[in-house]
N, C-alpha and C positions, 0 to 999 in steps of 0.2 A: 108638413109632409103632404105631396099629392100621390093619390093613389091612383097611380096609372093603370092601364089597362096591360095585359100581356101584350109583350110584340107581337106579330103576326105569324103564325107556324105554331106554336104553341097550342097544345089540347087541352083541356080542361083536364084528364087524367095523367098530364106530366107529372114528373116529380122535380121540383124545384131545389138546387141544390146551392143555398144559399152563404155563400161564405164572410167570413165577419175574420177581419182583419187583429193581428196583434198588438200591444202598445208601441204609438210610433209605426203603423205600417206603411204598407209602401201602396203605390198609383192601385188603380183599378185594372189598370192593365197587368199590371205586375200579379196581383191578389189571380186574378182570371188564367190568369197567364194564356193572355189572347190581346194580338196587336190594335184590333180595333174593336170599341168600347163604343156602347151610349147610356147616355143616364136613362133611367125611366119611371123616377120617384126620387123626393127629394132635392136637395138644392148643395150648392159647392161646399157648404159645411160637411155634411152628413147626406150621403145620397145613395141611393143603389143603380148598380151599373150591370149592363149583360153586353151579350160579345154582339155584334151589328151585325143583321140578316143579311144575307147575300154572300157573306164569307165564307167558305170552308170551313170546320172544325168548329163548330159552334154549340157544341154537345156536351158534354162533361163524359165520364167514366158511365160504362151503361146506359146511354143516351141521354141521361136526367140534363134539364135546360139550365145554364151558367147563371148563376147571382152573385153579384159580391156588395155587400154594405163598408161604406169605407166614412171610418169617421173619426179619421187621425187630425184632421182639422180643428173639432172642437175644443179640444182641450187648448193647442198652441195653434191656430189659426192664424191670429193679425199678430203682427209687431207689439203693440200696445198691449196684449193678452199676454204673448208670452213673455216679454221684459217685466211686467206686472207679477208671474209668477214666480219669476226669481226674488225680487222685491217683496213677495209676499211668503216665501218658503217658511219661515219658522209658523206664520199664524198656519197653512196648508196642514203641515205635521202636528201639530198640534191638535188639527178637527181631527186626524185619521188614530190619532192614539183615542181618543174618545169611542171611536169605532173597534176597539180594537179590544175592548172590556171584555171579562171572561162569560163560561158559562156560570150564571149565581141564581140567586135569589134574589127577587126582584128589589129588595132594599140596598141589596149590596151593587148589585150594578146603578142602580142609582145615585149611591153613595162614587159611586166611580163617573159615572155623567156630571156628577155638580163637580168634580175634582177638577176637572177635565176644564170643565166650564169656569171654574176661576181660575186656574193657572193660564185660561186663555186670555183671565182679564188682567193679568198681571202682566202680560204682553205689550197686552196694548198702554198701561201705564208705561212699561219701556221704553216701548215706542216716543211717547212724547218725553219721559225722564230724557233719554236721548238727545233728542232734535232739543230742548232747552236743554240742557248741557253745555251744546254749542254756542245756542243764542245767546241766551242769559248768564250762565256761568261763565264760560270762557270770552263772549267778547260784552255785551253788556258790564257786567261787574268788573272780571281781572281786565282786557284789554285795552276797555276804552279810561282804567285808571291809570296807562302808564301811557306815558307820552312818546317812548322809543317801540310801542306798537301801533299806536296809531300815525308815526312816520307814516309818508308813504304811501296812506291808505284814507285817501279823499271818500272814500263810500261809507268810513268809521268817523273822521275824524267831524264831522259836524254834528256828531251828536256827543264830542267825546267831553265839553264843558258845560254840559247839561246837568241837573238833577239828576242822582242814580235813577232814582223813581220813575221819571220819562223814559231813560233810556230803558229800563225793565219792561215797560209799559208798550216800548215802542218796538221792542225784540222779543217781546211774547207775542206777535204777530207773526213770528215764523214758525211755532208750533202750531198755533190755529191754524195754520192755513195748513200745516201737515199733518192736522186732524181733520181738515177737509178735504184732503184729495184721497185719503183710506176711505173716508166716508164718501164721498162721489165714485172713487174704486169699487165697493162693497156695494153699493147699489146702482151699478148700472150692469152689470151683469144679469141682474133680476128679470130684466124683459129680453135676453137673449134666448130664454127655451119657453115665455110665457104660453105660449099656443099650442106645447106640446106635453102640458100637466091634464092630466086624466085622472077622473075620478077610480080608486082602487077596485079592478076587474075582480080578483081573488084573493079570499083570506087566507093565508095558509099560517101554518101554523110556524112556521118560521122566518124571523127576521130581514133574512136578506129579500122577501117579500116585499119591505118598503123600499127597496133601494131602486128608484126610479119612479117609485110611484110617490116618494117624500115631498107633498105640498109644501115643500121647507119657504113660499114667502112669506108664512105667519113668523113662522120661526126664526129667521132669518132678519125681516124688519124687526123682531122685539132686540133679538141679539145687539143689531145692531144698535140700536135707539140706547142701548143699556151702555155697549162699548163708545160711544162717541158723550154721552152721559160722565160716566168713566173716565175716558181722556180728557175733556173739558172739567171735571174736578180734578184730576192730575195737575195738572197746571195752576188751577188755581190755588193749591195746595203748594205749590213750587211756590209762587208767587206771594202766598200769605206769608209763609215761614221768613223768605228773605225781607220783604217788610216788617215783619215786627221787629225780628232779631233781637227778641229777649223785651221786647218795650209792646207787646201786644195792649192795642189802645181796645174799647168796649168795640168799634164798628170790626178793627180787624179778629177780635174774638169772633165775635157774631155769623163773623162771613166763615173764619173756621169749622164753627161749629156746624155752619149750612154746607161747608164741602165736605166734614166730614161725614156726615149725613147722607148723603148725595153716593159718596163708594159704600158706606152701609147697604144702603138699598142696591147698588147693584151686585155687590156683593148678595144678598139675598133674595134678590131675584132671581139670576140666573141659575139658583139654586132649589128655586119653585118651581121644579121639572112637571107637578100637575097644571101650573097657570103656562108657563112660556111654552109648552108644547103642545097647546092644544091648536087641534088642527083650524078649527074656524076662530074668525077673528070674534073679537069678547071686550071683555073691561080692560085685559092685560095690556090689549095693546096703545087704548086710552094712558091708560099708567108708564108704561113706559116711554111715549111724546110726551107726556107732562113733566116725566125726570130728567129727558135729554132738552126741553124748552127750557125748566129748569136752570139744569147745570149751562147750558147757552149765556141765560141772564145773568146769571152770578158770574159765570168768566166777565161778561159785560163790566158789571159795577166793580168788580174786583182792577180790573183795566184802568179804569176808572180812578180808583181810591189808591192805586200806587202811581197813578202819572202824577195827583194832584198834590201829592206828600213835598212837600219844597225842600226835605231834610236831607241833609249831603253826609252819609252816615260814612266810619272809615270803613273804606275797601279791602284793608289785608287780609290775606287771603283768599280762600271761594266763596263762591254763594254759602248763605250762611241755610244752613240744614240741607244743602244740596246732596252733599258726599253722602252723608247719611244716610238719607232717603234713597238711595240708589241701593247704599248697602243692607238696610232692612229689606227694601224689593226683594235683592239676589237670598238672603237669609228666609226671607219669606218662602220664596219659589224652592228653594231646598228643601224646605219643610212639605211642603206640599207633595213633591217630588217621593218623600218618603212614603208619606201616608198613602200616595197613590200608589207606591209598589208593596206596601203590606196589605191593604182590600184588595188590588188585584190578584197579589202572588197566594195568598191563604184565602181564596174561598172555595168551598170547598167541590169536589170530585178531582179526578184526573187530569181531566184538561187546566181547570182552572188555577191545578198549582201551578201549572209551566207558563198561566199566564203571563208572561212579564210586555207586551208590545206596548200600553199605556205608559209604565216607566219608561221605556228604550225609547218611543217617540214622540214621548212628555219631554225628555231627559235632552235629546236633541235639536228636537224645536229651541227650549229654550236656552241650551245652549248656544246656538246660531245666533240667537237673538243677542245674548247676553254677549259672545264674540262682535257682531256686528255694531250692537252699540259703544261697546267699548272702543274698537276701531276707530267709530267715525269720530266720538270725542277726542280719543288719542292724537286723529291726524289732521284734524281742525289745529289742536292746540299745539302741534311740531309745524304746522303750518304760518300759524300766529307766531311762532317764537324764531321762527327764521331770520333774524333781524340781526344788525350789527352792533345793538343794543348792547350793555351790560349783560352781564349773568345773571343777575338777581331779576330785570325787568325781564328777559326770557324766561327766564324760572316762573314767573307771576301769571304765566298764559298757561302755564302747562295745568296737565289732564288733573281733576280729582285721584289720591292714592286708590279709591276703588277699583278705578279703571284700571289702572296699573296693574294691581293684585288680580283683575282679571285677564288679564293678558296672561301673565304667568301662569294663569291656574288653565287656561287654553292651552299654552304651549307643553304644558307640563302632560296635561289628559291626551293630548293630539302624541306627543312621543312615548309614553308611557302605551297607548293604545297601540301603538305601532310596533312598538316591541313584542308587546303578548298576543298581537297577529304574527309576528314573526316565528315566534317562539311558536305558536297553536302549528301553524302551517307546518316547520321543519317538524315537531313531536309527532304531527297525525302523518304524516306521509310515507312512512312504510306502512301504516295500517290501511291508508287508502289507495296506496300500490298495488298491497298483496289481496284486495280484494278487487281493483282492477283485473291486475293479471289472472286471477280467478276466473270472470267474468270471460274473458279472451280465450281464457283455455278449454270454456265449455260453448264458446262462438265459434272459435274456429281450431279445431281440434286435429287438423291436417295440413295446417299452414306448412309453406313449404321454407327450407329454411332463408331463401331468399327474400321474405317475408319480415324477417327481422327487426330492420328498420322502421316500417311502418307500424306494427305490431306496440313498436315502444312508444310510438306517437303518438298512436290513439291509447296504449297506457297514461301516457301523460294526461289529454285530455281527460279521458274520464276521470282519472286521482283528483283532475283539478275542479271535475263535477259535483266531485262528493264532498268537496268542502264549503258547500253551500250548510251543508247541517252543521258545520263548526262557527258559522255567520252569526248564531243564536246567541250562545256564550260569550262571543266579542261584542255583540251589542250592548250585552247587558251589559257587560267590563267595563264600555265606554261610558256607558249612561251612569256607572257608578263615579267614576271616573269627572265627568262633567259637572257631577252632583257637589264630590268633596272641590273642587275647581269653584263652582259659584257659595261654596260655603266658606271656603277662604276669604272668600272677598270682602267678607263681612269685617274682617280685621283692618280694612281701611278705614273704617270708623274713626278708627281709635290715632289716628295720624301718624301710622306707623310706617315705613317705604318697605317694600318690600326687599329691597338688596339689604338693609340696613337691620331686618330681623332675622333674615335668613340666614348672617353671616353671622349673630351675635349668640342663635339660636342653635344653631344645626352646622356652622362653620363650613356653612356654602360660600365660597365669595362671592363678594357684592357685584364686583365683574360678570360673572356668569352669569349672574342673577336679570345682571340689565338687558346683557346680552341678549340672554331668554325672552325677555318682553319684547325688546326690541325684532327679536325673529320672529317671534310671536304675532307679533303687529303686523310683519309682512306677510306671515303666511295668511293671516286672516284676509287682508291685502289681496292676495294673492287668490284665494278661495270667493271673494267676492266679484274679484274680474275676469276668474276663469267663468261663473256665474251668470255674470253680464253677457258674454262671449258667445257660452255655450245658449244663452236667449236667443242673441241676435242668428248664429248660424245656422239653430233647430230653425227657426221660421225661412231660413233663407235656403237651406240646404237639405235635400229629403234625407239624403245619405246619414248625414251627421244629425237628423234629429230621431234616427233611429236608435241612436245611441244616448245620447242625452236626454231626449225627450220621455224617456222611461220614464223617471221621476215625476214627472207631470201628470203623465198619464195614468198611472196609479195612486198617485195622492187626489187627485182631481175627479176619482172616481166617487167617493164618497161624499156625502151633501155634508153641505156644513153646518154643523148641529154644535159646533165647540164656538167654534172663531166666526163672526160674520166678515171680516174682513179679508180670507181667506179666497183664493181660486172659485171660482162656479162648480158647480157639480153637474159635468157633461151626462151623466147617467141619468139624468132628467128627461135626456130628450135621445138619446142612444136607445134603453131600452124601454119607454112607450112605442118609440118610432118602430123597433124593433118588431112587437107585441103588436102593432098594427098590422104590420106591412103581413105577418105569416098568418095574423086571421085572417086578412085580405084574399090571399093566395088559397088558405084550405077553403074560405068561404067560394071562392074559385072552383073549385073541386080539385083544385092540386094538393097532391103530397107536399112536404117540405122537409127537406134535409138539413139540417143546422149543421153546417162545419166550422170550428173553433180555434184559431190558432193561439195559443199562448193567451193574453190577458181576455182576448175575443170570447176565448169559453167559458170566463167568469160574468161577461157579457148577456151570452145564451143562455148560464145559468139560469143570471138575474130573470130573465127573460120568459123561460120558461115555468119558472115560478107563477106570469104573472100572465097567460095565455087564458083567453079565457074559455070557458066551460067547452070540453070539446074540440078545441083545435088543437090540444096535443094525442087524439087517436091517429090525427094522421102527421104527425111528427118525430123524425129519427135526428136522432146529435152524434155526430163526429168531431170530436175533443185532438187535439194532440199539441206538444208542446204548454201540456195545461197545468197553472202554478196550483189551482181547487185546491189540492189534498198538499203538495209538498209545501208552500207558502201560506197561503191561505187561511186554511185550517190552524197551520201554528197560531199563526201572528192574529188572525179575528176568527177565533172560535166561539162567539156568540151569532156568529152571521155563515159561518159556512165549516160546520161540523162533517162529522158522518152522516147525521141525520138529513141536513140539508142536502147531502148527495143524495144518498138516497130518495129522498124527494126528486129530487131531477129524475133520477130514475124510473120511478114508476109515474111521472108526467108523460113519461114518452114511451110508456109499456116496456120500458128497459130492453128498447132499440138505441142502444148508445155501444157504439164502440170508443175506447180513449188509447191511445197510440204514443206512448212513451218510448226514447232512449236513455241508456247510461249515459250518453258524452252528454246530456243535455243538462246544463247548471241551473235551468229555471222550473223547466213543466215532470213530472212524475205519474206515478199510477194513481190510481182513485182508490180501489178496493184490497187489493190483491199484489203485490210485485211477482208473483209468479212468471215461469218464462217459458218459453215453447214448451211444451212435450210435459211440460209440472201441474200438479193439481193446483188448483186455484187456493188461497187462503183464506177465502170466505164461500159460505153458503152461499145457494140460490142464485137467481138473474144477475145478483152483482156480482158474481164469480166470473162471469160471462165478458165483463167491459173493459178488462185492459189486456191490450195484445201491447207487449212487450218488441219492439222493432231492431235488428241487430243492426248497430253503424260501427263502422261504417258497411257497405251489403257487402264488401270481399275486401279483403288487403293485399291483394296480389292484381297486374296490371291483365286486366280483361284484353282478348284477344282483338287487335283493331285501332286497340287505345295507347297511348306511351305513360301515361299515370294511374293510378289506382284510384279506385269508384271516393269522392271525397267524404269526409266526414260530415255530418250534416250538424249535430247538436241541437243549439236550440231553433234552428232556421227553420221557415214553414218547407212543408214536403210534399206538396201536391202533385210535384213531379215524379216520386217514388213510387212505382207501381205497387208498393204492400197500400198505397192511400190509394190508389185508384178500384185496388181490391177491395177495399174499405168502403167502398162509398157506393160497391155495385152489390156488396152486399144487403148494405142497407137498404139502399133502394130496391132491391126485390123483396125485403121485408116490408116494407111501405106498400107495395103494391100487393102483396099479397093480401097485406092487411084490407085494402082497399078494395 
């Protein structure tokens, strides 16, 4: 970041009113809302912009001088960054459930960090079970042994009169290489925010204190070293089983015993939260290049010892411990899944019982995960079986039973979930009506009857605001839901079809059954190329990554301390940059106004947290559209509680106003829901910070105008003269103060 000097017109005793953009926001121009803009800090990732001298209207509310930080770019910037994110969604959700641990004692949240940290490594085993699935089980072993699939297919059929063993040998080339582009993903992002890591300005006494100031490249390289460790023993674990196949000679023991060894330790590493977390580098990280050079040379020799085997063993059917191993995986991650939601859900105070976000987006992640792989094997092997071949040689390419039983156990949690949203919505919606209409009858309490229509409208809206609090309970629903789904799957084990138990067991027909999977596979199908889709138009389209680009931007918020293969953590260089640019400004002798919109003012939080000694005397926050207390606090109450507001608060001498609506489904109060003219529900300065906004401002058509004032919800409002009041308040507290 360069630290520009003020344009010219500017006093030393302005008050700078610096605006910081919501997830996915929109141009600088827009954020200002002023037609011409110039940068004057910063660069096209992450920069700050003010309106260009010479123009009219270059002033904000109360003359304070226009700022906006815009840093919608970091997160989905290039092409390559946001297609990567979608490709990387489940490891993403997986680092933010780790973050998402309750308030405990510090053995129990630890116990929830190592959880965290190996169900992330059981990911990444996925991951390559996966991509060998395709190579090795379905074209390696079944394909290249039937001769009405290798018809046709000159890119198979020269290896198809080979030794199995070469062609294993020579198709475990395709997972290596797809442990090497996660591993080249995962570390090239490391030097995208290197210049903007700063040593930690203030301790405070709470967590969300690291968030930006987390030196996560210790962390980060150990992770990683341990996860690409990990998947290069995955493999060779794939690759020992199908060679022996019951006839394990001393070398392929030996080489076992070195890979089992090899997930040991990382399994127990990522589990040594006193060694992989230390902030300066040490002996760990010696230890951890020696496990992933390691496991490197053993895939090597391993490579090696099944090309050189001459033995043409029979092929019927899969890879022999394939199926298996997938289905201990899914049985594993179940178990985990458990354990993760009884240390989170029973530890003990208030918040901590309602923690559930570790399950819900433990439970999700590797759901997606566990969908996605099933997917790709599924539609490789309908892909391979496409042929005019026989039945039985089609039959021969198709998916391991695991996979199958996960398709169903998808399709089954995705409409099963869908129902008891349905069900949640119609049951709560006279209760969230009649507390709408409530809400309206003490807004507008003289509405005339011509009024009517719109009246019911924005009933609507709001009904449909308040069922953000019903989001809770369906999550978990789900994530229970995904849980008994990959626990099924485990019954592929045992070679059983899933139409063929279902109908023997439960007198489902086998019909529906196939059915099932078969939709199942498209919707997945379907979820994965809306995905792709929604990549490419976020990066192409501002409008549309306003909307999709949500997800990114709040997963991507948090460093990655679970998954190293996961998204960057743009908070690295958002909020030092941040924390720079407003000492800059007070070291100036200006004031500075923080205004916040929606994810922006978990931004400022972070931020203000991390101000150093002094420059928050002359700093005021303007919050509105802010998830802090309704989101936040649920879902990561180890990182941003009460208490953590509170902190905010008395950083900035509890000169914070926060400006919530009913119709708004994302941001809420901080302290208080009280409304006009009602006493506050808390004591003291934080009785003071949330003014409550009525939307829409009237339901009847102002005189002048043919339509009625619109409804705003969660949209920024700087155009609403209660924010312009807002912000002329503050700044003559600033100046006073000054």
């Amino acid at each position: 970041m360069s630290d520009a000097p003020a344009p010219p017109g500017g006093r030393p005793d302005d008050v700078v009113e610096l605006r910081v953009h919501g997830a996915s926001g929109a141009s600088a121009e827009q954020v200002l809302d002023r037609p011409n803009v110039r940068q004057v800090a910063g660069d096209h990732s992450g920069g700050f912009y003010r309106p260009r001298p010479g123009y009219p209207d270059t002033t904000g509310p109360g003359g304070v001088v226009l700022e906006a930080y815009r840093w919608s770019e970091l997160p989905s910037g290039t092409a390559v960054r946001t297609l990567s994110l979608v490709f990387l969604l489940p490891f993403m959700l997986c680092n933010v459930a780790l973050w998402m641990r309750p308030v405990s004692s510090d053995r129990r949240a630890a116990t929830v960090k190592g959880l965290c940290r190996v169900l992330a490594l059981t990911l990444t085993a996925l991951y390559v079970l996966a991509v060998a699935g395709v190579a090795l089980d379905l074209i390696a072993w079944k394909c290249m042994a039937a001769p009405q699939c290798l018809a046709g297919r000159s890119w198979l059929s020269w290896l198809g009169g080979r030794p199995v063993g070469l062609r294993l040998a020579v198709l475990a080339l395709v997972p290596a290489a797809a442990i090497g582009l996660v591993w080249w993903l995962g570390a090239r992002p490391e030097r995208m925010f290197a210049s903007f890591r700063t040593p930690p300005t203030v301790a405070g006494p709470h967590q969300l204190t690291a968030v930006g100031q987390w030196d996560q490249a210790p962390l980060v390289g150990r992770l990683r070293a341990i996860h690409v460790a990990a998947a290069f023993a995955t493999l060779d674990a794939v690759l020992l089983t199908a060679h022996a196949d019951g006839r394990a000679s001393p070398a392929t023991l030996t080489l076992g015993i070195l890979t089992g060894a090899v997930l040991v330790a990382c399994v127990v590493l990522v589990c040594a939260h006193p060694l992989i977390d230390q902030p300066a580098a040490g002996p760990i990280d010696r230890m951890t290049r020696i496990l992933r050079t390691l496991a490197c040379v053993l895939t090597v020799v391993v490579l090696a010892m099944v090309a050189a085997d001459p033995a043409r063993p029979s092929v019927d059917g899969g890879l022999p411990g394939y199926g298996v191993s997938v289905a201990r995986l899914f049985l594993a991650q179940t178990c985990l899944l458990i354990v993760v939601w009884g240390v989170a859900r029973w530890a003990p105070g208030r918040v901590g019982r309602r923690a559930s976000g570790p399950l819900v987006f433990g439970a999700v992640a590797t759901g997606l995960a566990v969908a996605f792989s099933a997917e790709l094997v599924y539609r490789v092997a309908d892909l391979l079986a496409s042929g005019d071949g026989p039945a039985g040689d089609r039959m021969a390419t198709g998916p391991p039973l695991t996979y199958k039983w996960t398709i169903f156990g998808f399709f089954v949690a995705v409409v099963t979930a869908a129902a008891v949203a349905a069900v949640v919505a119609v049951v709560s919606r006279p209760a969230r009506h009649r507390a709408a209409a409530a809400a309206l009858a003490r807004d507008f309490p003289d509405a005339p009857p011509e009024a009517g229509p719109r009246l019911r409208q924005v009933e609507k809206v709001i009904a449909r605001a308040r069922f953000t609090e019903r989001l809770a309970p369906l999550a978990l629903t789900y994530a229970w839901l995904a849980g008994f789904g990959m626990a099924t799957s485990a019954i592929g084990m045992f070679a059983v079809n899933p139409g063929e138990a279902l109908d023997r067991s439960l007198g489902i027909p086998a019909g529906l059954v196939n059915f099932g999977i078969h939709f199942g596979s498209w919707v997945i199908a379907a979820l994965v190329l809306g995905l792709v889709l929604g990549g490419i138009f976020a990066y192409r389209t501002a409008e549309f990554r306003r909307y999709v680009g949500v997800l990114w931007d709040l997963g991507t918020f948090w460093p990655r301390a679970a998954h190293p293969f996961g998204p960057p953590c743009y908070a690295e260089r958002t909020v030092p940059e941040l924390s720079r640019r407003i000492a800059w400004l007070t070291g100036q002798g200006h004031a500075v106004l923080l205004t916040g919109h929606s994810h922006g003012s978990v931004l400022l939080a972070a931020t203000v947290l991390q101000l150093p000694p002094g420059a928050g005397d002359r700093v005021a926050l303007l919050t509105y559209g802010s998830p802090l207390r309704r989101l936040y606090s649920r879902w990561f109450p180890a990182y941003v509680g009460e208490e953590v507001l509170r902190e905010v608060g008395e950083r900035v001498g509890w000169r914070w106003i926060n400006l919530w609506r009913d119709t708004d489904p994302i941001g809420g109060w901080m302290f208080s829901p009280h409304r006009p003219g009602e006493p506050p529900t808390v004591y003291g300065p934080a009785g003071t910070v949330d003014r409550r906004l009525r939307d829409p401002s009237d339901v009847v058509v102002p005189p002048g105008n043919s339509v009625p004032p619109p409804i705003v919800g969660h949209w920024p409002g700087e155009f609403d003269p209660r924010f312009a009041k807002a912000v002329r308040e503050l700044a003559d507290r600033l100046r006073r103060t000054a």
